[in-house]
N, C-alpha and C positions, 0 to 999 in steps of 0.2 A: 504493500500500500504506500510505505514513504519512497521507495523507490517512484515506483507509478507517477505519485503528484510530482517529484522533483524532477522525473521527464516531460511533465506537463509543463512546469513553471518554464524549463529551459524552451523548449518548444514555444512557449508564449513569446517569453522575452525576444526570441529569436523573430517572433513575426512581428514586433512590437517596433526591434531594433529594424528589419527592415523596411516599416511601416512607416516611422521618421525622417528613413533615408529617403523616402521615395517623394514622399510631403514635401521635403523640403528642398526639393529640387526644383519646386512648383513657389515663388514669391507668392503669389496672390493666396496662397494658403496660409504662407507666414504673418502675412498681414490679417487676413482674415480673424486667427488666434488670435494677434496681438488689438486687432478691432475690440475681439471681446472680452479681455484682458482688462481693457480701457473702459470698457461699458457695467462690468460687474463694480470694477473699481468705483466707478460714479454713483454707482446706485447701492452698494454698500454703505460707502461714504452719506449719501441721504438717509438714509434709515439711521444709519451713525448720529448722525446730527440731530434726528429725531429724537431719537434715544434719550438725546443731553437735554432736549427740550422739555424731555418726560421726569427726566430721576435725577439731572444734574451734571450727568457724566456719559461719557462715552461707553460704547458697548468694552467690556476689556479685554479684548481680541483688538482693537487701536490703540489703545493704550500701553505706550514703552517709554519708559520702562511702567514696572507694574511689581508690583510688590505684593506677599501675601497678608501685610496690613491694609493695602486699597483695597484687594476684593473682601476682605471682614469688613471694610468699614463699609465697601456700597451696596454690598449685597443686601441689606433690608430693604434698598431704592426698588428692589425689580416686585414691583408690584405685578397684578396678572393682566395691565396695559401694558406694563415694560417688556413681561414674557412676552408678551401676543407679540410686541414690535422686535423683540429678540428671535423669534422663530423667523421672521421675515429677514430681518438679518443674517440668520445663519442658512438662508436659501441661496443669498447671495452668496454668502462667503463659505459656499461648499462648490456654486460654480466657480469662483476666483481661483483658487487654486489648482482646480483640473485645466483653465484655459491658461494661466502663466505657467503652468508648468509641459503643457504641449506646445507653447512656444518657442519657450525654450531650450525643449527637446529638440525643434526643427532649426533653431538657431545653433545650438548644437552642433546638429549633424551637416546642417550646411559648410560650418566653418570645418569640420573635421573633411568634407568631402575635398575642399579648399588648401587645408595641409599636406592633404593624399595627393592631388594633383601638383601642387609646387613641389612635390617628391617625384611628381611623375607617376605616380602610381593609383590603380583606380580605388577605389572606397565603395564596399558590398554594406556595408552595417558595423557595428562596433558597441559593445554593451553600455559605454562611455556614454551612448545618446540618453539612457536612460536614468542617468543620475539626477538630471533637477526633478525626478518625480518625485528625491525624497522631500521636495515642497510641498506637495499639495500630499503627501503620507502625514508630514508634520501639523501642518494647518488642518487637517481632518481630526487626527487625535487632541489638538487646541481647541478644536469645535466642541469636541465630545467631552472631554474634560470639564471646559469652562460651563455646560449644559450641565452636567452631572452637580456643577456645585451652583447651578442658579435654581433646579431642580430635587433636586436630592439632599444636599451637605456640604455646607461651608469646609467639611475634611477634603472635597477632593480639592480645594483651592490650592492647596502646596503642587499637588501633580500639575492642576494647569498652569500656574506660575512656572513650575518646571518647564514643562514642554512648551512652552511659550520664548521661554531662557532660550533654550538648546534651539529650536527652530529659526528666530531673529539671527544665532549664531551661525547655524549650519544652513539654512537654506536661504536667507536671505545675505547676509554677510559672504560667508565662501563660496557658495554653489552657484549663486547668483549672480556675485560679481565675477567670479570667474571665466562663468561661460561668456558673460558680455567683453570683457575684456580681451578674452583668446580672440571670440568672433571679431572684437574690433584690429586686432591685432594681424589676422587671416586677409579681414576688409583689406588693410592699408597694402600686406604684403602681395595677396593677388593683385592690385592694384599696378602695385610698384611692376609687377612682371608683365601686366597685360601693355604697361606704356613704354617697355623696352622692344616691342616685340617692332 
């Protein structure tokens, strides 16, 4: 049986990996993603603001830093209007993360096809594309966390503090600027070879 699923998962990944490579060889898809990247973003952000108009504060998935003294002290705010406008939020900010993180994936893979070809060599897929997904992995257990303790127990507040910590660090911080950075880096250099030619 763990054999079984672990041929699954590899199989997945693998059509996953080729699935980014092919996307993003297509611009109008990259932008596409990043269209809706921009539009979760806005409409987050609104219900966010809502939110401060309702209890004071921002939902605390925006809020950074964020301490587990803020969510004991706002947590009595989320009345069952706050909840109501927090489920509406977290509808948002469950698509945000799935669409920056297949963006990113295609950005990725673009800039990787990009290093492959300045080596002269062609680019089939590489597991590499699939690292920013551990964005929208970390933003989902942030979601669920922070639910469990506007729902349930000011105790899971330390966990979503946690994973809120580690995520700002590793997905947005490293993972994030990285890929932008390599892609910007690939930009300049194909660049530089297409104007010698």
């Amino acid at each position: 049986m763990t054999k079984q699923w672990l041929e699954l998962r590899i199989l997945n990944n693998i059509m996953l990996e080729k699935l980014f490579t092919n996307w993003s060889r297509q611009w109008w898809l990259i932008l596409f993603f990043a269209l809706c990247t921009a539009i979760t973003i806005w409409q987050f952000q609104i219900v966010g603001e809502t939110m401060k108009n309702t209890i004071g504060y921002l939902p605390f998935d925006l809020q950074t830093p964020l301490a587990l003294a803020d969510v004991q002290n706002q947590l009595p705010a989320y009345t069952e209007t706050a909840k109501q406008q927090y489920i509406v939020f977290l509808l948002w900010d469950t698509a945000f993360p799935f669409f920056v993180s297949v963006t990113l994936c295609l950005i990725l893979a673009r800039a990787l096809i990009a290093f492959y070809a300045l080596r002269q060599q062609p680019f089939t897929g590489n597991w590499l594309v699939l690292i920013p997904f551990n964005a929208a992995i970390m933003d989902w257990l942030e979601n669920m966390a922070f639910s469990l303790t506007i729902w349930n127990s000011v105790n899971w507040g330390e966990t979503a503090v946690l994973i809120k910590t580690i995520k700002v660090i590793l997905s947005v911080i490293i993972t994030s600027s990285s890929v932008l950075i390599f892609a910007f880096v690939m930009l300049i250099l194909s660049l530089r070879q297409y104007l010698k030619k």
